[in-house]
N, C-alpha and C positions, 0 to 999 in steps of 0.2 A: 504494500500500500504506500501512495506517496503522498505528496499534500494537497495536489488537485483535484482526488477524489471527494464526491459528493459535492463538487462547486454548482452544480447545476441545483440541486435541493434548498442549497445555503441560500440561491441567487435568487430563486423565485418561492424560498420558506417552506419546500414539501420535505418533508419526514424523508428520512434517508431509506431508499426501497422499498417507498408507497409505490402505489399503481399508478401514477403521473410520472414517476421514473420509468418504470419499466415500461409503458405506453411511447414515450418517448423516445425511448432505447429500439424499441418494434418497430418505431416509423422512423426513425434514422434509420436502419438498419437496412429494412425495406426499398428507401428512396437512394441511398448509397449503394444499393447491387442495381438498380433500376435503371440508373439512370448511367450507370454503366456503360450501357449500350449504346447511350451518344456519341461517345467514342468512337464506336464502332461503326457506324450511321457515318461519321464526320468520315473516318477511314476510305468508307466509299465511296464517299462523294468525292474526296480529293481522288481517288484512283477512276472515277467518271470523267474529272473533269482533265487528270491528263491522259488519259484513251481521247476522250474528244479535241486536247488540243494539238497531242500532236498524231492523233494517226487519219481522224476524222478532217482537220485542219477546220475546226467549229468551236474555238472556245468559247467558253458560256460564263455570264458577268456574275451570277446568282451564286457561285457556289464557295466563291472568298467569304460574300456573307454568312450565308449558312453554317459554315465549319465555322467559321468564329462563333455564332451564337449558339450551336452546339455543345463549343467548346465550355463555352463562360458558362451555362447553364448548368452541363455537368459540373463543374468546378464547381459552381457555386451551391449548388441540390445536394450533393455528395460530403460538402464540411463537417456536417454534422456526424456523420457515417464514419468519417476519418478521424474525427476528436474520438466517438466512441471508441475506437479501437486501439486510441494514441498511438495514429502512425501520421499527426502532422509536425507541422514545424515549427518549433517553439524555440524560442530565445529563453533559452533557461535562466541565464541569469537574473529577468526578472520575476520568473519563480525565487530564487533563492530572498528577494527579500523581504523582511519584515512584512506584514502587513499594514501597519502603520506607514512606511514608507511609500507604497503602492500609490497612492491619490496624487503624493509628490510628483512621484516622476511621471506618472500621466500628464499631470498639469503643464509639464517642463516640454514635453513632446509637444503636445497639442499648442503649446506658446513657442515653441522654435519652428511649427510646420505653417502657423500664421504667419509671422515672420517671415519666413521664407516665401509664403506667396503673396506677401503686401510686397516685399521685396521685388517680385517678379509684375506686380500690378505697376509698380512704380516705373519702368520702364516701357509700359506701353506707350504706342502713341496713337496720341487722342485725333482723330480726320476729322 
C-alpha cells in the first residue's frame, strides 16, 4: 500500500470500499478496454489513407482529422483506467510531500504558468 490509495474516497468523502468505489473502478475499467479500440480504428484509417495516397494517387483530407480525434479521445476516456491500474505518469516527487505543503506548490505552478502567458500576451501585436 502506498499513500495515494483511497484518494478518490478522501476526495469526494465515500467510505473507503463503498459501492461508489467499486462502481467507479467497473466503469473505469470498462471505458479503458473500450475505448481501446480507437487505437485501432485510428491504425486503419492511417493504413487507408496511405493505400489511397500513394497506390490509388487519391488522398483524402478527412483522415489527419479523424486519427487525431481518435486519438485525444482515447487518451482522454482511458485516464481513469490507467490511474486504476497505476500505470501513468507521475512526478513522484510531488507525492513525497507533506501535505501541508501541496496547496503551496500548486499555487507556485499555477502563478509561474500565468506569468508565463501574460508574458507571451504581452508581445502580441494589437492590428
Amino acid at each position: 500500500m502506498n499513500g495515494i490509495d483511497g484518494i478518490t474516497e478522501r476526495m469526494v468523502g465515500a467510505p473507503k470500499g463503498s459501492a461508489f468505489n467499486s462502481s467507479v473502478d467497473h466503469f473505469s475499467r470498462f471505458l479503458g478496454l473500450a475505448v481501446g479500440n480507437l487505437y485501432l480504428l485510428a491504425a486503419f484509417c492511417t493504413l487507408w489513407e496511405v493505400v489511397a495516397r500513394y497506390f490509388f494517387h487519391s488522398p483524402t483530407q478527412w483522415v489527419f482529422e479523424v486519427v487525431m480525434v481518435l486519438c485525444a479521445s482515447a487518451w482522454m476516456l482511458s485516464a481513469g483506467f490507467v490511474t486504476l491500474q497505476k500505470r501513468h505518469i507521475g512526478i513522484t516527487v510531488f507525492y513525497c510531500f507533506p501535505m501541508k505543503c501541496k496547496p503551496g506548490i500548486g499555487f507556485f505552478f499555477i502563478l509561474s504558468i500565468c506569468d508565463s502567458k501574460i508574458g507571451q500576451m504581452s508581445h502580441c501585436k494589437v492590428q
